[in-house]
C-alpha positions in Angstrom: -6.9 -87.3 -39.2 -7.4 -88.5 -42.9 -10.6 -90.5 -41.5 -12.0 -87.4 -39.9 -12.0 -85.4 -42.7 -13.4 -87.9 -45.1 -16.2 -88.3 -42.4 -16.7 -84.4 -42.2 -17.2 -84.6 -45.7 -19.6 -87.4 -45.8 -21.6 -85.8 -43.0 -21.7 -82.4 -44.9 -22.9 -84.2 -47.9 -26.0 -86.2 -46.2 -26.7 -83.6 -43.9 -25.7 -80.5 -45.6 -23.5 -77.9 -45.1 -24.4 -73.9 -44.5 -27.4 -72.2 -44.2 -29.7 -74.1 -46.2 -33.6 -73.1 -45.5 -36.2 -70.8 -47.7 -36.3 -67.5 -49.3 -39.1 -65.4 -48.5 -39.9 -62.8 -50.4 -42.8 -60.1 -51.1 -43.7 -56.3 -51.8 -44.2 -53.9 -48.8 -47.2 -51.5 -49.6 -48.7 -48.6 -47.7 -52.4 -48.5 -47.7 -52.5 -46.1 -50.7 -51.1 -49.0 -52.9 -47.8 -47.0 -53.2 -44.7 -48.9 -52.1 -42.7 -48.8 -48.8 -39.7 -46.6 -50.2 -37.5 -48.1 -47.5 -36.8 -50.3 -44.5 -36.8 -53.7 -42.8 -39.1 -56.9 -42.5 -38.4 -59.1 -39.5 -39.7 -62.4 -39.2 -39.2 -63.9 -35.7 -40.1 -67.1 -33.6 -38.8 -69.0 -30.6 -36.3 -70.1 -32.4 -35.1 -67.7 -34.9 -35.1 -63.9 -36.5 -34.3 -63.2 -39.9 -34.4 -60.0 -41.7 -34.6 -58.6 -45.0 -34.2 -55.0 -46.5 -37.0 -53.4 -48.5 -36.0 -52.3 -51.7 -36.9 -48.5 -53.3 -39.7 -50.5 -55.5 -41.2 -51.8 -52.0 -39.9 -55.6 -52.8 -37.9 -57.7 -50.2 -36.2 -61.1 -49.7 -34.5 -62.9 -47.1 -32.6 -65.7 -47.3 -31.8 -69.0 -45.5 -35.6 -69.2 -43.5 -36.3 -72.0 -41.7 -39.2 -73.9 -41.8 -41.8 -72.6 -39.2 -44.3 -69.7 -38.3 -43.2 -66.8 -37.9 -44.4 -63.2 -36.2 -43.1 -60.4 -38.8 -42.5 -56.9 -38.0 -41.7 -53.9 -40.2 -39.0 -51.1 -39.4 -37.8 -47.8 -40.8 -40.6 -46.6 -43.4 -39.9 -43.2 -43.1 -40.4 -40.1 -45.3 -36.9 -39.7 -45.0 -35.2 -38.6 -48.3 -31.0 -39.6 -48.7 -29.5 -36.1 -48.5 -25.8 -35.5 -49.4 -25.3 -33.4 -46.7 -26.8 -35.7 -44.2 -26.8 -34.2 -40.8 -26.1 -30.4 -41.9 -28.5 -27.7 -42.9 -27.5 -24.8 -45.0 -27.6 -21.4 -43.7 -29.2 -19.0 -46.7 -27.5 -16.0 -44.5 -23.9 -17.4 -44.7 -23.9 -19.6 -47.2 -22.6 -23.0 -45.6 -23.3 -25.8 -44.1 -24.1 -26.1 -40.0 -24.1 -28.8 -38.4 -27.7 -28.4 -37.0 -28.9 -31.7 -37.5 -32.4 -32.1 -39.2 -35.4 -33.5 -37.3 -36.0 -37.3 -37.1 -37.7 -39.0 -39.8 -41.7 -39.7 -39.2 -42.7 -43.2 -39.7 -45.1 -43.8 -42.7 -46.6 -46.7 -40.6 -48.6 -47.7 -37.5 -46.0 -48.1 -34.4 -48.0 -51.4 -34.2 -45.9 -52.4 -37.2 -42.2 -52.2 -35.5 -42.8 -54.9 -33.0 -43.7 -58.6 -34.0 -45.7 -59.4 -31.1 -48.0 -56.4 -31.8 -48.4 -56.1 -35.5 -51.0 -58.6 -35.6 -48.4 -59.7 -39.0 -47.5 -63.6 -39.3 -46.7 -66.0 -42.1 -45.6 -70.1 -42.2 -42.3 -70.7 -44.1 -42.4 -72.7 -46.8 -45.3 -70.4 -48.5 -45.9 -68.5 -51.2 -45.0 -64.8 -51.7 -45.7 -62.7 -48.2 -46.7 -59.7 -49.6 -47.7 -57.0 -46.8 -50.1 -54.1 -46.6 -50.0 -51.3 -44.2 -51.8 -49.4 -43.0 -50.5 -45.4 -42.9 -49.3 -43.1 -39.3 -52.4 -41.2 -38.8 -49.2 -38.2 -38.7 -48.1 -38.6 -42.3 
């Protein structure tokens, strides 16, 4: 048992243990040069998908990447604003909350954008900053 575990550790040690891999990071924009308040980037291959939140300031990262090319999507840039009361309305008459929920968010992108095979998006990992440009919903 002692051997195993010395030869565990050995292996860990050439081989490496955990995740290992790249980060990838880069700045979401929308086509007016303002920054993607919100969302995801996906990066995707045969092999792999990895994802990494947008921040407020349009920036992203994702860890652990491994090397290859990748298709990249982006989800969930909305107009939505974070409201306390999230999934109530106010009712001027009574005074309270309802529960009527508010309507959907609207995308601020192309729906091109939300699937990898289709947004015309890739990158190769290792590689410099990805930063990504979009163009706006023709709604918004």
């Amino acid at each position: 048992m002692k051997n195993f575990i010395l030869l565990a550790g050995l292996l860990c040690f050439v081989i490496g243990c955990g995740p290992g891999g790249n980060t990838v990071t880069g700045k979401v924009t929308l086509d007016d040069g303002s920054p993607a308040p919100r969302g995801t980037v996906t990066l995707r291959n045969a092999a792999a998908t990895f994802r990494g939140a947008i921040g407020a300031d349009g920036t992203y990262t994702i860890e652990s990447v491994a090397d290859g090319t990748y298709d990249v999507a982006v989800t969930g840039v909305t107009n939505e604003d974070v409201d306390s009361q999230a999934g109530m309305a106010f009712d001027d008459k009574t005074g309270r909350y309802t529960s009527k929920l508010p309507p959907p968010p609207k995308p601020l992108i192309k729906a091109t954008y939300f699937n990898p095979t289709t947004s015309g998006l890739s990158t190769t990992v290792p590689g410099g900053a990805y930063d990504l440009k979009l163009d706006r919903d023709e709604g918004t």
